[in-house]
N, C-alpha and C positions, 0 to 999 in steps of 0.2 A: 518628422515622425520619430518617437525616442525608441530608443534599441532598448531589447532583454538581451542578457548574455547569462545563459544558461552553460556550468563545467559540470560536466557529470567526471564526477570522481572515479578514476581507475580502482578496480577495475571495471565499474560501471555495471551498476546492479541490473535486475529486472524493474526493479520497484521505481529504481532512480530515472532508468528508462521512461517509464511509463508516466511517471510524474512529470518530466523534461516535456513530455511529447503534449500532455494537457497544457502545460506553460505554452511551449512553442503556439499555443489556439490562441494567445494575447494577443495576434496581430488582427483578431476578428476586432479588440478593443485599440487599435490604431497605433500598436508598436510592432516595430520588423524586431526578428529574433535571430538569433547567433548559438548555434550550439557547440559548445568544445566536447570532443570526447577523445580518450587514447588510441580511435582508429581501428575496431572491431567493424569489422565489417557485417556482423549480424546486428550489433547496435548501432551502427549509421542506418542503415536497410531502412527505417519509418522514418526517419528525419527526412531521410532523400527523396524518400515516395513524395512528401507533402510539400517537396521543394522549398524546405526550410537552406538557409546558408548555415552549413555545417565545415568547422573546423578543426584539427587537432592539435590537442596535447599532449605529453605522456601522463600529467594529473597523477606522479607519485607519492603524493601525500605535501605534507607543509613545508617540509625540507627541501619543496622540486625546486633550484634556483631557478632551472630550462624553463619550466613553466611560468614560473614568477614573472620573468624577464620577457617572458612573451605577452603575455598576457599584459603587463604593463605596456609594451610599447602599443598591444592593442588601446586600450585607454587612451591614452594622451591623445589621438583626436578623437575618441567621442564627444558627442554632444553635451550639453548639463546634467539632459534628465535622464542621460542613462541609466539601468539597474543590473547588475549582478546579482542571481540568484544561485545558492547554494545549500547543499542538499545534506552536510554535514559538516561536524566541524573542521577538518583539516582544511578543505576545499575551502569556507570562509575563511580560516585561515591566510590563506595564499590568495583570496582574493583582498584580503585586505592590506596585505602587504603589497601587492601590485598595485592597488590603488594609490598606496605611498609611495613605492618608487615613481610612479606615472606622475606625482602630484597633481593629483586629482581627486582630492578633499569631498568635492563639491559633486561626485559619483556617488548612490546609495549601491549597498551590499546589505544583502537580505538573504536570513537563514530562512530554512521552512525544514522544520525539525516533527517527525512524526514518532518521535520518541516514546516507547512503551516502559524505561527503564528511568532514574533517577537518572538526571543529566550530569554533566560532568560541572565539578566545581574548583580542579586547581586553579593555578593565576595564570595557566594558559588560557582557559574556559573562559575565567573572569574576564579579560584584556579581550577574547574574540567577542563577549558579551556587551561589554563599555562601549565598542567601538563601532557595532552592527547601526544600521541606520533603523533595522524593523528586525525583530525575532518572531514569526509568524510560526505556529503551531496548529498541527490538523486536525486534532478534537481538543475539547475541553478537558478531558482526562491528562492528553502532552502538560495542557496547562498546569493542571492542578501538580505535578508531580515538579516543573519545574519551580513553584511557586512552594513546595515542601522545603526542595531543596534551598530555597531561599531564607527558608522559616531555621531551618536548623542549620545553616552556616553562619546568622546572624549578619548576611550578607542582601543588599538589595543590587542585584545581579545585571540589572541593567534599568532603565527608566520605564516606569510603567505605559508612558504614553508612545512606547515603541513595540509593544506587546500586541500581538493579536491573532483570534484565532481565523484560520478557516478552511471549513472539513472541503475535502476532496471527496467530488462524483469521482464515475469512469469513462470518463470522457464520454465518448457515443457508445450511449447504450445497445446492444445486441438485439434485434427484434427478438419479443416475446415468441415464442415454438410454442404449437402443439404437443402436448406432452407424447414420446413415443409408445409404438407398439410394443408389447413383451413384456418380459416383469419391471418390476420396477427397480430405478437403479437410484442408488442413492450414489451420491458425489461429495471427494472428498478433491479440493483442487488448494497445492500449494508447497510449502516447503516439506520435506518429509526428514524431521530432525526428532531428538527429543526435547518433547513439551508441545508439540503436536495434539499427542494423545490417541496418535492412530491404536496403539495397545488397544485400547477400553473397544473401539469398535469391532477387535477383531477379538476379541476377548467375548462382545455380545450377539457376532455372529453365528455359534453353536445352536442359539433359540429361535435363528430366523431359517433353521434348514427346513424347507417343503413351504414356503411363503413367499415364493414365486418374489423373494427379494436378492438383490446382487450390490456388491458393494465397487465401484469406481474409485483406485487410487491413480489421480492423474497428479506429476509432481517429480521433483529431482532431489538426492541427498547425497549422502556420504554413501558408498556401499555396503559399509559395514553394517551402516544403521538399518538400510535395505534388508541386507541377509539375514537381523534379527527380527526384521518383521516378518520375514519369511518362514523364518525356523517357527517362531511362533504361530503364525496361520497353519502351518503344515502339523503342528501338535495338537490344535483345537481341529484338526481336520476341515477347512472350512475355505484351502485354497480353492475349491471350484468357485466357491461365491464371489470371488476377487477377481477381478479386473485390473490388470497393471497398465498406467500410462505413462510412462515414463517423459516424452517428447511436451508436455505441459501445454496441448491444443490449445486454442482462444475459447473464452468464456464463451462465446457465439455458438461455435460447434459444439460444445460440453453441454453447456445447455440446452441442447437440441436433441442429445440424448440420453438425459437424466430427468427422473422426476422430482426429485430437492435435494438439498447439499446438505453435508454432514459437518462439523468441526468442532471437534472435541479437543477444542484447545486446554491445554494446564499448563501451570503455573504462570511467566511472563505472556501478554497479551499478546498474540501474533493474527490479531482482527486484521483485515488488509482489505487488500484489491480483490481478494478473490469473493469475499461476501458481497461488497458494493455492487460485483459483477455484474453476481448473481440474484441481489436485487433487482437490479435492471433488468433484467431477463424474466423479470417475474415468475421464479419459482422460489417456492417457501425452500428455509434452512431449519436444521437444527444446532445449536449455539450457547456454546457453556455463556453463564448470566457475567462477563466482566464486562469493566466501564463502561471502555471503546465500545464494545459490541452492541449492550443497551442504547451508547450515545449515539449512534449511528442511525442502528437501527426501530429503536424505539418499543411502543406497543401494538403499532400494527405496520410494521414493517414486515410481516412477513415470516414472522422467528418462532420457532416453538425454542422453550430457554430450558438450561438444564442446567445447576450448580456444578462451578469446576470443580469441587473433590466428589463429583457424584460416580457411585461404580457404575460398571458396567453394566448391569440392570435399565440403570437410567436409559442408557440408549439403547438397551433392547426394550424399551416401553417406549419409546420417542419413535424409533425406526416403525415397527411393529404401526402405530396411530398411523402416520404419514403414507405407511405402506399400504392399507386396507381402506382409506377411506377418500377417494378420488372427489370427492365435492368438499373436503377437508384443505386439499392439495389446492384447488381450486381457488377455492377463497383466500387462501391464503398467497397463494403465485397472484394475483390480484392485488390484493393489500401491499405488496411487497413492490410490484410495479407502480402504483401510484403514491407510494409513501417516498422512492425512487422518484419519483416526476416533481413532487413537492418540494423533495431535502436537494434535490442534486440537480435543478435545472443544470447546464451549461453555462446558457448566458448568464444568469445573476451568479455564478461561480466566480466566471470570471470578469464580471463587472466589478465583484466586491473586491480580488486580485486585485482589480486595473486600479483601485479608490487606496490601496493598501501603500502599491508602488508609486501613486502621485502623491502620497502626504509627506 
């Protein structure tokens, strides 16, 4: 049976977490898994549950030698058809440098980059680029941006027949809920920075007072970014309507107490895990119209769309429809589950994963 060796990079995201933990399902397609992490004991916590073998590193970036050297002497006896998967550049980095101390040529190292930003193109980028066995990308959008960057460095960045996309479900979907008793809550679930675009929501809050609506911010940031959303809710008057979550519950429970999700994303694309969720969970969203979010989500996926430079208006006419019209919500939390069942089985996920890492 050939091994995945999954390094989650220190300091080991959420995102990277949750991605590791879908890979770690490859032993459903007949590979045992390995995961390295720096030894968070709240990021081990799901590896352990599912009885994955879980190991540490410190995963200080490209320059760890500690890690390099361990991590190589791992190698040297794996099998042929093992695969290293890495979830950024430095980590490939250092995994490919282990695979050269180890001499072990004959190991594939595999990025899976879900990149919303122009990728990197010094002759560090290049040489992790050359040397990758697969550069796997999570929508077609990753792609097209890498594929810019390729157009205007006058560079072909790596061999086309090592390119390939493929999007990420979320793992096991959350049973579909009855939608709750009381008003209705809209949800906003995820990072809470700027380019978010929480502003504009609370900005259109003032229009939904006496409309038995309430606004869910479940999510963690910087403080300061906090206090200015605070300062601001408290100047449009409109803190009662807000619900703060700070602890970032599971999409399971959130959606068990919301009736669709909000995300008023601007400028770079921060489409993620938290819409696929919520997908799954079949309740409609509302969703400024970028790539990612179109490609994911589609035309009946469940979306009411809304232009990202659209004001504040915008979602007080979005909130306002979604809010008042329960057989709207309906159809739509529907559409959004089975377009979910369609786009994101599991198994053909990760059947097409298992076809990726055997070529």
């Amino acid at each position: 049976m050939p091994r995945l060796i999954l390094p989650i990079g220190s300091p080991g995201s959420p995102t990277e977490a949750r991605t590791a933990l879908r890979m770690a399902e490859m032993r459903l397609q007949g590979w045992r898994t390995t995961v390295y992490t720096p030894g968070s004991t709240l990021l081990d916590a799901p590896f352990r549950a599912v009885g994955i073998d879980l190991r540490h590193l410190p995963l200080h970036g490209p320059a760890d030698l500690a890690s390099m050297r361990t991590l190589a002497s791992h190698l040297r006896g794996e099998e042929p058809r093992a695969a290293i998967v890495a979830q950024d550049y430095d980590t490939a980095f250092l995994a490919l440098c282990a695979r050269k101390l180890a001499r072990r040529q004959d190991l594939r190292v595999i990025l899976v980059s879900d990149q919303r930003r122009p990728p990197r193109t010094t002759w560090l980028a290049r040489r992790i680029y050359r040397n990758l066995s697969a550069l796997v990308f999570t929508s077609i959008y990753s792609l097209a941006l890498f594929r810019m960057a390729e157009q205007k460095t006058g560079r072909v960045l790596t061999s086309p027949d090592r390119v390939h996309v493929s999007l990420h479900g979320a793992g096991t979907p959350p049973p579909a809920a009855d939608e709750p008793k009381g008003p209705v809550i809209a949800l906003y679930h995820g990072e809470l920075r700027p380019g978010c675009g929480l502003r504009h929501l609370i900005d259109a809050l003032p229009a939904m007072r006496g409309r038995r609506l309430r606004l869910m911010i479940a999510g963690q940031g910087r403080s300061d970014y906090m206090d200015r959303l605070r300062r601001r809710a408290i100047s449009r008057d409109v803190m009662d309507l807000i619900s703060w979550r700070r602890e970032r519950p599971s999409m399971a429970e959130l959606a068990a107490t919301a009736h669709f999700g909000i995300f008023p994303y601007h400028g770079e694309e921060l489409f993620g895990d938290s819409n696929v969720e919520l997908m799954a969970a079949g309740r409609p969203q509302v969703v400024t119209s970028g790539h990612v979010a179109r490609e994911y989500l589609g035309d009946d996926g469940g979306a009411v769309y809304i232009p990202a430079d659209a004001p504040a208006d915008a979602y007080t006419s979005a909130m306002l429809r979604l809010s008042t019209d329960a057989d709207l919500r309906a159809r739509l939390g529907a559409d959004a589950a089975d377009a979910y069942r369609r786009r994101f089985d599991p198994g053909r996920l990760l059947a097409d994963f298992a076809a990726i890492l055997e070529k």
